[in-house]
C-alpha positions as CSV (number, residue, x, y, z in Angstrom):
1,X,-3.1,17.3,-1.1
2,X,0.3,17.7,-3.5
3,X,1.1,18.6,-6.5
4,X,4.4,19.4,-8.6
5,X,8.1,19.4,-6.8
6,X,10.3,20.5,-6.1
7,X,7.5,23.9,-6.3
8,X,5.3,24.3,-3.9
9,X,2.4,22.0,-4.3
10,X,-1.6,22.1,-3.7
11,X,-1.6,24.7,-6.7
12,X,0.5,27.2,-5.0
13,X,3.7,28.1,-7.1
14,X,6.8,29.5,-5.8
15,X,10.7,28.3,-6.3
16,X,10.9,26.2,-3.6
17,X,13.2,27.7,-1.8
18,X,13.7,27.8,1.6
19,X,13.4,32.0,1.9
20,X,9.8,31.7,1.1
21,X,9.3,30.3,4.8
22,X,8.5,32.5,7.5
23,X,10.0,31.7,10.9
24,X,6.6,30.6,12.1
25,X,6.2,28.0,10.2
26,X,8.1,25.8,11.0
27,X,7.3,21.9,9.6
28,X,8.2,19.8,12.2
29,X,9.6,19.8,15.8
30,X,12.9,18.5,16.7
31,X,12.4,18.3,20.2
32,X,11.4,15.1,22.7
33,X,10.4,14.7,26.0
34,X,12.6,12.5,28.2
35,X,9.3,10.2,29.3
36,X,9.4,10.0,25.0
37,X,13.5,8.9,25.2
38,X,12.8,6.7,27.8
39,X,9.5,4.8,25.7
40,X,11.7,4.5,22.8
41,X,14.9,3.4,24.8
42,X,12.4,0.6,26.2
43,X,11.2,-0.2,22.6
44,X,15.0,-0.4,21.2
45,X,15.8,-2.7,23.7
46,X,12.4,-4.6,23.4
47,X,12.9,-5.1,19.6
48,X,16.9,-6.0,19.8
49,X,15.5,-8.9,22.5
50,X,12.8,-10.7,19.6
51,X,16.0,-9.6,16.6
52,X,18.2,-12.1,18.8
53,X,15.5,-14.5,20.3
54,X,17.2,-17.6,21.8
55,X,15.0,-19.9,19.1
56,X,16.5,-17.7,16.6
57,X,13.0,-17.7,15.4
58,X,12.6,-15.2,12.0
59,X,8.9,-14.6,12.9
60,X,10.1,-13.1,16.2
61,X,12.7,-11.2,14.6
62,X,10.7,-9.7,12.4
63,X,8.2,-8.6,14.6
64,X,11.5,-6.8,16.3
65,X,12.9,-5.4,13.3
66,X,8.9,-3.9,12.4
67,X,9.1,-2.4,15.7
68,X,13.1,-1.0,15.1
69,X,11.6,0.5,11.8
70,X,8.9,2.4,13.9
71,X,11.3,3.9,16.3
72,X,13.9,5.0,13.5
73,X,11.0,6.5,11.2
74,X,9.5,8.1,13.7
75,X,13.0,10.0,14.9
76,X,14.1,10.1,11.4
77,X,10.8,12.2,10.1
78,X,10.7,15.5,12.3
79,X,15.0,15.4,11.9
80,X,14.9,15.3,8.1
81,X,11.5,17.7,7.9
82,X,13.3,20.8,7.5
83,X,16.1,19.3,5.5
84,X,13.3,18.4,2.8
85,X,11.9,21.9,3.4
86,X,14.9,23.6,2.3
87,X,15.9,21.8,-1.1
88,X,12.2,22.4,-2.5
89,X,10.0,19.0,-1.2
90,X,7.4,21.1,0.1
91,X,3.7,21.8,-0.2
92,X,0.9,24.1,1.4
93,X,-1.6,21.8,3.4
94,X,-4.9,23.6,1.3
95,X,-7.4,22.1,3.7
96,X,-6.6,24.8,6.4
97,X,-7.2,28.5,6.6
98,X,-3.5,29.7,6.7
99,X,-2.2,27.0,4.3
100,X,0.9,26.3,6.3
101,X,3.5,25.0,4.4
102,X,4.6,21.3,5.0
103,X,7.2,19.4,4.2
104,X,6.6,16.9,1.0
105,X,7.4,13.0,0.0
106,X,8.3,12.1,3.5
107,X,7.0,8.9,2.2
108,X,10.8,8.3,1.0
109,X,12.2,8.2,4.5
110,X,9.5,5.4,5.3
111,X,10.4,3.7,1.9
112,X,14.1,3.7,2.6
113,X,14.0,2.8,6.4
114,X,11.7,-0.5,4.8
115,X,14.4,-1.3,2.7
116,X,17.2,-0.9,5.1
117,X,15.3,-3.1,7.7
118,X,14.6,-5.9,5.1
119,X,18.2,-5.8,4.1
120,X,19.3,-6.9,7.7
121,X,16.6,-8.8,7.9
122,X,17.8,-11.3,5.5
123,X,20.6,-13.2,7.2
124,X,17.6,-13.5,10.1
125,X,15.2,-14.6,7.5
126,X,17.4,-17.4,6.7
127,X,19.6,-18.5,9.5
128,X,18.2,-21.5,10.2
129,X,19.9,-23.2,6.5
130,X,23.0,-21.9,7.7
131,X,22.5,-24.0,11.1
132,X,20.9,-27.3,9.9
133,X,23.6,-27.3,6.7
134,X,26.7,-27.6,9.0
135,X,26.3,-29.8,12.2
136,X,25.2,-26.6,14.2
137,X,27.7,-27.0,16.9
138,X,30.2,-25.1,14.5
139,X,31.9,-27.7,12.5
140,X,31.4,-26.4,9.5
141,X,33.2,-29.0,7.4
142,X,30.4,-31.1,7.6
143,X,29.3,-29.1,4.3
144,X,32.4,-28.7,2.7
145,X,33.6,-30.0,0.0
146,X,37.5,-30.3,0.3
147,X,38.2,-30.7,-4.0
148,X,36.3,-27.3,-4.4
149,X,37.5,-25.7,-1.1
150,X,38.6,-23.0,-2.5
151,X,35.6,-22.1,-4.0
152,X,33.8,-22.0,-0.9
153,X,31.0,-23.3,1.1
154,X,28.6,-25.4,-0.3
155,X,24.9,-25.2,1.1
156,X,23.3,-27.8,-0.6
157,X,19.8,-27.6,1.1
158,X,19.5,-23.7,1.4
159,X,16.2,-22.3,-0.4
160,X,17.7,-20.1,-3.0
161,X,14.5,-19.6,-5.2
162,X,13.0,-18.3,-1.8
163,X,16.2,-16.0,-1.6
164,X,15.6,-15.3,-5.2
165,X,11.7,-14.0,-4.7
166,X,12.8,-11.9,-1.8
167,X,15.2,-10.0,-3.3
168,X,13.3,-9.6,-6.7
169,X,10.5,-8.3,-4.3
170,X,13.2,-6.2,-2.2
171,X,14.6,-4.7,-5.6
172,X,10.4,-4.0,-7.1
173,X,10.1,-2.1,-4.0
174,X,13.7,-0.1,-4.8
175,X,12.1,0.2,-8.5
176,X,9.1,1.7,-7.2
177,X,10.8,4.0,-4.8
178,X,12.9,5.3,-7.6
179,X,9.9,6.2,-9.7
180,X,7.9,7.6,-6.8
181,X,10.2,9.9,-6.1
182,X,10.3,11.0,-10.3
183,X,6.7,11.5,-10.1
184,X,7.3,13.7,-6.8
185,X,10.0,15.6,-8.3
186,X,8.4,16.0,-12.4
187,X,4.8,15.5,-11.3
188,X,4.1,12.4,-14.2
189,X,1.4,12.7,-16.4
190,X,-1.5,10.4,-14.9
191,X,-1.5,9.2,-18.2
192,X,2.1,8.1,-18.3
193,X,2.3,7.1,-14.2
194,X,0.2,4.6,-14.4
195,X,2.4,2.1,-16.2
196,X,5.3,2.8,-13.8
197,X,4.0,0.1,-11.4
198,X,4.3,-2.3,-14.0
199,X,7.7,-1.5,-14.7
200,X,8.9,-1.8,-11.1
201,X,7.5,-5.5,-11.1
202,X,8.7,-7.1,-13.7
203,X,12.0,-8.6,-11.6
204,X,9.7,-9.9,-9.7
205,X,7.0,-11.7,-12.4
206,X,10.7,-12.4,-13.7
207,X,11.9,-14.4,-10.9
208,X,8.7,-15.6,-10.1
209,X,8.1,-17.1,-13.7
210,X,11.4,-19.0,-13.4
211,X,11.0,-20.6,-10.2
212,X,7.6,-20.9,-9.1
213,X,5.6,-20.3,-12.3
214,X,2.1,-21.5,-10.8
215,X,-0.4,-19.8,-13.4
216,X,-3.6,-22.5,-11.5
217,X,-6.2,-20.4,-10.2
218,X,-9.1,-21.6,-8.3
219,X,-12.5,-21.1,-9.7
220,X,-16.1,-22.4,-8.4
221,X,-16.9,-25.7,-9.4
222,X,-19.9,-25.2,-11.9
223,X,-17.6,-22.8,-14.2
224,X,-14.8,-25.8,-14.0
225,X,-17.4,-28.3,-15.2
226,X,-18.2,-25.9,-17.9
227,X,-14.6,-25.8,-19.1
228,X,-14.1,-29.2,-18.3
229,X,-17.3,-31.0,-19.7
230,X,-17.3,-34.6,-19.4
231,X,-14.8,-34.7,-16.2
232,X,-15.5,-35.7,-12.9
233,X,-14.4,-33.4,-10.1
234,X,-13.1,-35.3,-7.2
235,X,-10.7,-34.4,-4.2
236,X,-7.5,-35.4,-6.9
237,X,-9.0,-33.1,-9.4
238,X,-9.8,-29.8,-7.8
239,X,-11.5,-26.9,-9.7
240,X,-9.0,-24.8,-11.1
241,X,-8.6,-23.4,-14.8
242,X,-4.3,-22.9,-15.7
243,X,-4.5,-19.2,-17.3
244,X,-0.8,-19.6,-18.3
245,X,0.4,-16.8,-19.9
246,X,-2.5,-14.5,-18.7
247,X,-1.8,-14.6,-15.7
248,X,0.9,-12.9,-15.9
249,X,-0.9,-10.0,-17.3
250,X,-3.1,-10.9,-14.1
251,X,-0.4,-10.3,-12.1
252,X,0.8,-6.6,-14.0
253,X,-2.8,-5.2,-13.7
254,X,-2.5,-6.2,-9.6
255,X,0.7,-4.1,-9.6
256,X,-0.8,-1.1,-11.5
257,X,-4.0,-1.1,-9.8
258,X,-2.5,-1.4,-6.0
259,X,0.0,1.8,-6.1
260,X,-2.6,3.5,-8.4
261,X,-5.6,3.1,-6.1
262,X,-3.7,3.9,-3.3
263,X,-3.2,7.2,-4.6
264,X,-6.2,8.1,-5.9
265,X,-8.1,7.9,-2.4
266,X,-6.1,11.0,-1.3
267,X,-5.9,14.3,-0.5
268,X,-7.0,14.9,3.2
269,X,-4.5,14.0,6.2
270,X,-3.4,10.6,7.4
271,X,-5.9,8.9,4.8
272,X,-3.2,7.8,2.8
273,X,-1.2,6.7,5.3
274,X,-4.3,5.5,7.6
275,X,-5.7,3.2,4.7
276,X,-2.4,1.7,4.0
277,X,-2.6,0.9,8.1
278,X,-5.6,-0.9,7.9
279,X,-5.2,-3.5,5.0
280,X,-1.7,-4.3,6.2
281,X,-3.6,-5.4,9.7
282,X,-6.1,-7.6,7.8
283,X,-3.2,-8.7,5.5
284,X,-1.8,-9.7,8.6
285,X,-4.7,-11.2,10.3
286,X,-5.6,-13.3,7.4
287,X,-1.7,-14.8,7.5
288,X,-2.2,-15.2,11.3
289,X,-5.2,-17.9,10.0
290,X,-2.9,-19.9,8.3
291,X,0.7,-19.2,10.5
292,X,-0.8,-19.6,14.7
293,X,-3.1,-22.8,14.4
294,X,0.0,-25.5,12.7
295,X,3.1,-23.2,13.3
296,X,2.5,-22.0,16.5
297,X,-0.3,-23.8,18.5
298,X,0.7,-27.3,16.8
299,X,-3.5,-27.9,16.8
300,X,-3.0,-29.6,13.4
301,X,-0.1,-30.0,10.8
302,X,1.3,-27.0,9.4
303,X,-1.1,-25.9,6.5
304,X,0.5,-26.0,2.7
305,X,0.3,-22.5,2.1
306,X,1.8,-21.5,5.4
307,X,5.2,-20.8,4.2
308,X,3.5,-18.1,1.6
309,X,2.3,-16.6,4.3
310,X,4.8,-16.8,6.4
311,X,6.1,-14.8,3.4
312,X,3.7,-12.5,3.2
313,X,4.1,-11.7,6.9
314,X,7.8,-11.0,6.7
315,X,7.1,-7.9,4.2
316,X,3.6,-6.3,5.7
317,X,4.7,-6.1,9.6
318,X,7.5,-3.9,8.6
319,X,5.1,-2.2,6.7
320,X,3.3,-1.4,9.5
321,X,6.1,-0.1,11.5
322,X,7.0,2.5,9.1
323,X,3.5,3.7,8.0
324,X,2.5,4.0,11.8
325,X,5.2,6.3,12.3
326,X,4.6,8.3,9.2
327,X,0.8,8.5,10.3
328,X,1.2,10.0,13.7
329,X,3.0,12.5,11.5
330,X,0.5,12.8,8.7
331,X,-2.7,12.8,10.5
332,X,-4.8,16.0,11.5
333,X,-3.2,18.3,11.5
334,X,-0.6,17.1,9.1
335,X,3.3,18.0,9.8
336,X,4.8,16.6,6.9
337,X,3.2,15.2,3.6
338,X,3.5,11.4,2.5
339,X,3.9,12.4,-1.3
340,X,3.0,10.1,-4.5
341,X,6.3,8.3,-3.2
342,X,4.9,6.5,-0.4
343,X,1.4,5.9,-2.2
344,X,3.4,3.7,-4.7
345,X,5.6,2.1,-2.1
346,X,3.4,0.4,0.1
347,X,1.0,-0.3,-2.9
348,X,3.5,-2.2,-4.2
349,X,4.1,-4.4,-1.3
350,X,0.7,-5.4,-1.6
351,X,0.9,-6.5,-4.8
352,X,3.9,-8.1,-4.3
353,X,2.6,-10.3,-1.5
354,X,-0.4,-11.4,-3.1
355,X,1.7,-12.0,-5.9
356,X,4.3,-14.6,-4.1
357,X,1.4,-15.9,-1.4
358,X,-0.8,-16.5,-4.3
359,X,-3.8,-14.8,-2.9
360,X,-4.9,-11.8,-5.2
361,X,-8.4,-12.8,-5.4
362,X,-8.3,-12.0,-0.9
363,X,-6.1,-9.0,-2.0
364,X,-8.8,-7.3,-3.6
365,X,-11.6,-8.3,-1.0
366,X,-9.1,-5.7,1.0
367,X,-9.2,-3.0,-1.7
368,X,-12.8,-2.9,-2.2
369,X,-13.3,1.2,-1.5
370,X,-10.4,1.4,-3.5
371,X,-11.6,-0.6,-6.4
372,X,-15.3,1.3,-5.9
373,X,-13.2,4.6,-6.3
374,X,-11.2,3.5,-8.9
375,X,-14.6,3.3,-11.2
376,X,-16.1,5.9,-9.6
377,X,-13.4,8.3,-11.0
378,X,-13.3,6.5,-14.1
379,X,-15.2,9.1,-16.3
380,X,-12.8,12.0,-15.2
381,X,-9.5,9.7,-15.4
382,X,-10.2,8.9,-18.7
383,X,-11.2,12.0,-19.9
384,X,-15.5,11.2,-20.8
385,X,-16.2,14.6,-18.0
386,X,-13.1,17.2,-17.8
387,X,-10.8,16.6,-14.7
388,X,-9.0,19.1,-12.8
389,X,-5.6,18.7,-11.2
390,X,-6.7,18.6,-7.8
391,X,-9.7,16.9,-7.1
392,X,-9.6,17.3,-3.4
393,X,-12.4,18.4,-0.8
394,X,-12.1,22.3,-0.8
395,X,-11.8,24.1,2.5
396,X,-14.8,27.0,3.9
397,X,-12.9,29.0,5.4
398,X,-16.0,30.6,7.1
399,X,-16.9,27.7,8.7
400,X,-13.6,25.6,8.4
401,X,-15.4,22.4,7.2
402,X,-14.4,20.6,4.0
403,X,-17.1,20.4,1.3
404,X,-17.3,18.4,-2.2
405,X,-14.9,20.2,-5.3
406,X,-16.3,20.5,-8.2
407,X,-15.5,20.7,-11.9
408,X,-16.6,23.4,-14.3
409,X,-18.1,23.2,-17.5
410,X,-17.6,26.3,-19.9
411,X,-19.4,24.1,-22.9
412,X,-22.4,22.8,-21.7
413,X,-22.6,19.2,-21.6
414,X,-24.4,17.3,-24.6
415,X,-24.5,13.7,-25.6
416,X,-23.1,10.7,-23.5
417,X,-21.2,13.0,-20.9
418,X,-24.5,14.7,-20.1
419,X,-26.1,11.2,-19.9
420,X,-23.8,10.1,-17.6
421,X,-24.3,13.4,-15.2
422,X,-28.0,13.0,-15.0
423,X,-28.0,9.5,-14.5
424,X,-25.7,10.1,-11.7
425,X,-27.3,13.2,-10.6
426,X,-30.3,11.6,-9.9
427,X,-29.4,8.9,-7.9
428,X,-27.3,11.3,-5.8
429,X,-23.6,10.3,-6.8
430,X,-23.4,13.3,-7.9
431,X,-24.1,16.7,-6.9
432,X,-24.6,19.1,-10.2
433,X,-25.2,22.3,-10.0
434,X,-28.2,23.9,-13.0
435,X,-28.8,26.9,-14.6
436,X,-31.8,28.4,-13.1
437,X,-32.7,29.6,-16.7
438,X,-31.6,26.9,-18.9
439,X,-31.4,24.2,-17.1
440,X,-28.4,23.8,-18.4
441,X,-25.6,21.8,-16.2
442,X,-23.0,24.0,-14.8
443,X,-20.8,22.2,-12.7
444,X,-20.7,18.7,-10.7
445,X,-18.9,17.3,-7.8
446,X,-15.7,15.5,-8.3
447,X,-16.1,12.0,-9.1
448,X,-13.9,10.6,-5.5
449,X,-15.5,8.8,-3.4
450,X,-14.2,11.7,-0.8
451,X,-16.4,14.0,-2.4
452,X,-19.6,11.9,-2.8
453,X,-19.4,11.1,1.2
454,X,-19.3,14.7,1.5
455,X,-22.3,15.2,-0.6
456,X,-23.8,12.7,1.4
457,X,-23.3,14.0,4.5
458,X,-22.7,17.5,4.2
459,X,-19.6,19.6,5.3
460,X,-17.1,17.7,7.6
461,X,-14.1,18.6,9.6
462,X,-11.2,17.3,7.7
463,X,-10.5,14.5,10.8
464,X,-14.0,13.5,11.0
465,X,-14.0,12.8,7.5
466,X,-10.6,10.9,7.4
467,X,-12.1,8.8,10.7
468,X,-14.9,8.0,8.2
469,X,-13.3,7.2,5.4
470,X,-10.7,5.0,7.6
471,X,-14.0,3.3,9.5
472,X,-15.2,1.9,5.8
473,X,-12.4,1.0,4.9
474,X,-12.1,-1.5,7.9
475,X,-15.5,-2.1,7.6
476,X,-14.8,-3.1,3.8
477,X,-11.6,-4.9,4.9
478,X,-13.8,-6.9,8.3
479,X,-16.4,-8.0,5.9
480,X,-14.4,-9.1,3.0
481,X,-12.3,-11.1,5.6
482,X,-14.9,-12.9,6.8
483,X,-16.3,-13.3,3.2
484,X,-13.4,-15.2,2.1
485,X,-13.6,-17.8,5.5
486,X,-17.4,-18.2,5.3
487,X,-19.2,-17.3,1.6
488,X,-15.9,-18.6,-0.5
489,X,-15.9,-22.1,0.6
490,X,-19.3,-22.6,-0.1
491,X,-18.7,-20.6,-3.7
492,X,-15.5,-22.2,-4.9
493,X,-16.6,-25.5,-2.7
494,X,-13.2,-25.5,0.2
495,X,-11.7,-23.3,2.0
496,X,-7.9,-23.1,1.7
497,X,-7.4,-22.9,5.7
C-alpha cells in the first residue's frame, strides 16, 4: 500500500511536491454536517462527564478520555490531510484504477493524539493516592513533614513503580513513534527495521526489570515434573519454570514480532487499521474477565491479577478511540494512508501490555493470522525465494478485482528453493505459474497470506477481501479467547480467572 517518503509511494516516484496534485484530487474533505457537530458536541460533553465522574473513578475516566481521543482524531485527520499532502507524506492508493493520490503516515496524528490523552490521563490515573495520602477533606498537613517542609510533600503510600511502568510504557510508545516515522520518511531496510522495536522497549524491560522483575512462567504440569523430578506439585508449589534472564529476551522477541507482524499483513485499506481494532476488543474483553466480576459486580474478591489488567485496560481503550477514527478514514475507499508509523505504534502497545499484565502467552492466541503470516512469508523475508518491494494484491483494472502478485524468476529455480515451491505448489499455498515447454517454474504468488486467500478464492473486491481477512481475524481472536478459558486450564491444570 506505501512505500518510500517523502516520494510518492506504491512504486510511483515523483518529488513529493504538492504541484504534482491536480485540483481533483483532493485527499480529504474539510467539511461537516451540522447533525455531525451536533454528535460530536454530545460525545465531548459525554466523555468530559465519565473524565470528572463524581467517584473519581480512573476506569470511567478512561473510558472518557478513549472517547475524547476519537472525537479529536477523527477532526484532526481530514484538517491535517492536506497539510501532509503538501510537504511530501503522500502515496498513490495502487488498488484503484486512477491511483488517486492519498495522504501518507496519518498514523502519526493517531500516535500523537494517544500520547497526549495518556499524558492527561495520568493525574486521573492516580488521584485516588493524592486523596487517601492527605485526610481528603483538604488538610493536607496530615502528610507533611514540617523538618523537610521545604522540600515538599511527602506521599508515602503513592505507587511510584506503577508510575514508573506507565511512563517507561508512555516513553516506548514515544520511542516507537520516533522510528516509525524514520522508516516513513527513509523507507528502512526490512533488514534493519526489524530491530527498531526492540530499541523502543528497552525503558520499558528497564523499568520493569528493576521493579517488578517476575521472570516465573506458567507451564503444564507434566513438563514441571520433568524439570522438577522428585517434587511434589501441590496448591503451594504451582507449575512454573523461572527463565530469568531469558525472559527478557522473551519479552524483546514479543516487541519485535508485534509492530513487525502488524505490518506485514498490509497493503489493502482499513486492514491495518481494522486488525489492530479487533485484538484491542478481545484485549479488552479478556481484561473485562478479570476487572467486572471482583471490581465491579463484587461476586467474589477482587482477583490478583486484576490490577495488571486494570493496567492493560488503561492503554488499549484509548487505543481503540484513535484507531476507530483512523479506520473510518482508512477503509474502502481509503482517504488517507496509516503509514509504517501507526503499524509500529499500536504494535507496540500490545506488547507492552502483555509485557506489564504478564499475559504474552494470551497475546499471541490474539495474533495467531499474524503469526501464520509471519511464517508464511518467511522464505521471501529471509531471502530463500526473491521478494519484491511490494507484495500487495495487484489491481485488474478490467474487471476491478484484486488478484494474487507474484514474483518472477529470471533463473530458474533449482535446489531447496524449487523444493519448497513444489511442495507448496501442490498443496495449493501457492499458485506457480510453468513453462508449457519446460516445465520449468516461472513465477509464484506472493508468500502473504492476502495473496494465498486470493488464490483460494479467486479475484475479490478490495472491501470484500479486507471484510475477510478482518472476519478471521476475529474468528482467530473468538477462538483463541475461549481456548485460553476452557482448553488452558485443563493443559496447564487452573485457570488464572
Amino acid at each position: 500500500m506505501s512505500g518510500p517518503r517523502p516520494v510518492q509511494s506504491d512504486g510511483d516516484t515523483g518529488n513529493g511536491l504538492a504541484k504534482d496534485i491536480s485540483s481533483h484530487e483532493k485527499p480529504v474533505r474539510r467539511g461537516a454536517s451540522i447533525g455531525s457537530n451536533l454528535a460530536t458536541l454530545l460525545v465531548v460533553g459525554f466523555s468530559l462527564a465519565l473524565i470528572f465522574n463524581s467517584e473519581y473513578d480512573p476506569l470511567l475516566a478512561c473510558i472518557g478520555f478513549s472517547a475524547l481521543a476519537y472525537v479529536i482524531t477523527a477532526t484532526l485527520i481530514p484538517i491535517l490531510g492536506p497539510d501532509f499532502v503538501r510537504v511530501g507524506f503522500f502515496g498513490r492508493d495502487l488498488g484503484k484504477k486512477d491511483r488517486p493520490i492519498i495522504p501518507e503516515t496519518m498514523g502519526a496524528v493517531c500516535a500523537v493524539v494517544y500520547l497526549v490523552t495518556m499524558f492527561f490521563f495520568i493525574p486521573f490515573l492516580f488521584y485516588k493516592f493524592f486523596v487517601t495520602e492527605t485526610s481528603g477533606s483538604g488538610n493536607r498537613e496530615h502528610v507533611l513533614d514540617t523538618a523537610t517542609l521545604h522540600k515538599g510533600r511527602s506521599l508515602r503510600m503513592f505507587p511510584h513503580s506503577k508510575l514508573a511502568e506507565f511512563l517507561a510504557a508512555l516513553l516506548s510508545s514515544f520511542s516507537m513513534l520516533v522510528l516509525g516515522v524514520a522508516d516513513d520518511l527513509f523507507d528502512i531496510r526490512w533488514r534493519n527495521k526489524l530491530l527498531l522495536p526492540a530499541i523502543a522497549v528497552l525503558p520499558l524491560i528497564f523499568v520493569y526489570y528493576v521493579d517488578f522483575g517476575v521472570t516465573s512462567v506458567v507451564v503444564p504440569p507434566f513438563i514441571w515434573k520433568l524439570l522438577n523430578p522428585g517434587m511434589m506439585l501441590t496448591s503451594a508449589v504451582p507449575p512454573i519454570v523461572d527463565l530469568g534472564v531469558f525472559y527478557y529476551l522473551y519479552m524483546l522477541a514479543m516487541a519485535i514480532f508485534c509492530p513487525n507482524a502488524i505490518n506485514i499483513l498490509a497493503g489493502i485499506n482499513g486492514l491495518e487499521a481494522g486488525q489492530s481494532l479487533v485484538i484491542a476488543i478481545f484485549l479488552l474483553i479478556n481484561d473485562a474477565m478479570y476487572i467486572v466480576p471482583g471490581r465491579i459486580l463484587g461476586l467474589h474478591p477482587p482477583h490478583p491479577a486484576t490490577e495488571a489488567h486494570l493496567l492493560s485496560t488503561y492503554f488499549v481503550l484509548p487505543l481503540v478511540g484513535v484507531t476507530a477514527a483512523l479506520l473510518k478514514y482508512n477503509w474502502y475507499p481509503a482517504r488517507v494512508f496509516v503509514g509504517d508509523t501507526y503499524c509500529y505504534f499500536a504494535g507496540m502497545v500490545f506488547a507492552q501490555v502483555c509485557i506489564l499484565g504478564h499475559f504474552a502467552k494470551t497475546l499471541l492466541l490474539f495474533l495467531i493470522p499474524q503469526v501464520v503470516n509471519f511464517i508464511y512469508s518467511a522464505p521471501q523475508l529471509f531471502k530463500l525465494v526473491d521478494c519484491p518491494r511490494h507484495r500487495l494484491p495487484k489491481l485488474n483494472t478490467e474487471t476491478g478485482l484484486l488478484e494474487p502478485s507474484r514474483v518472477y524468476f529470471d533463473v530458474p529455480p533449482k535446489g531447496a528453493q524449487l523444493l519448497l515451491l513444489t511442495t507448496l505448489g501442490n498443496l495449493k499455498l501457492l499458485d506457480l505459474e510453468l513453462d508449457p515447454e519446460t516445465r520449468v517454474v516461472r513465477s509464484s504468488s506472493n508468500f502473504t497470506v492476502i495473496n494465498l486467500l486470493l488464490t483460494w478464492t479467486g479475484p475479490l473486491r478490495e472491501d470484500r477481501l479486507a471484510l475477510l481477512i478482518l472476519a478471521i481475524q476475529t474468528g482467530c481472536c473468538a477462538v483463541g479467547l475461549v481456548a485460553r478459558h476452557t482448553i488452558a486450564p485443563a493443559v496447564f491444570g487452573r485457570d488464572n480467572l
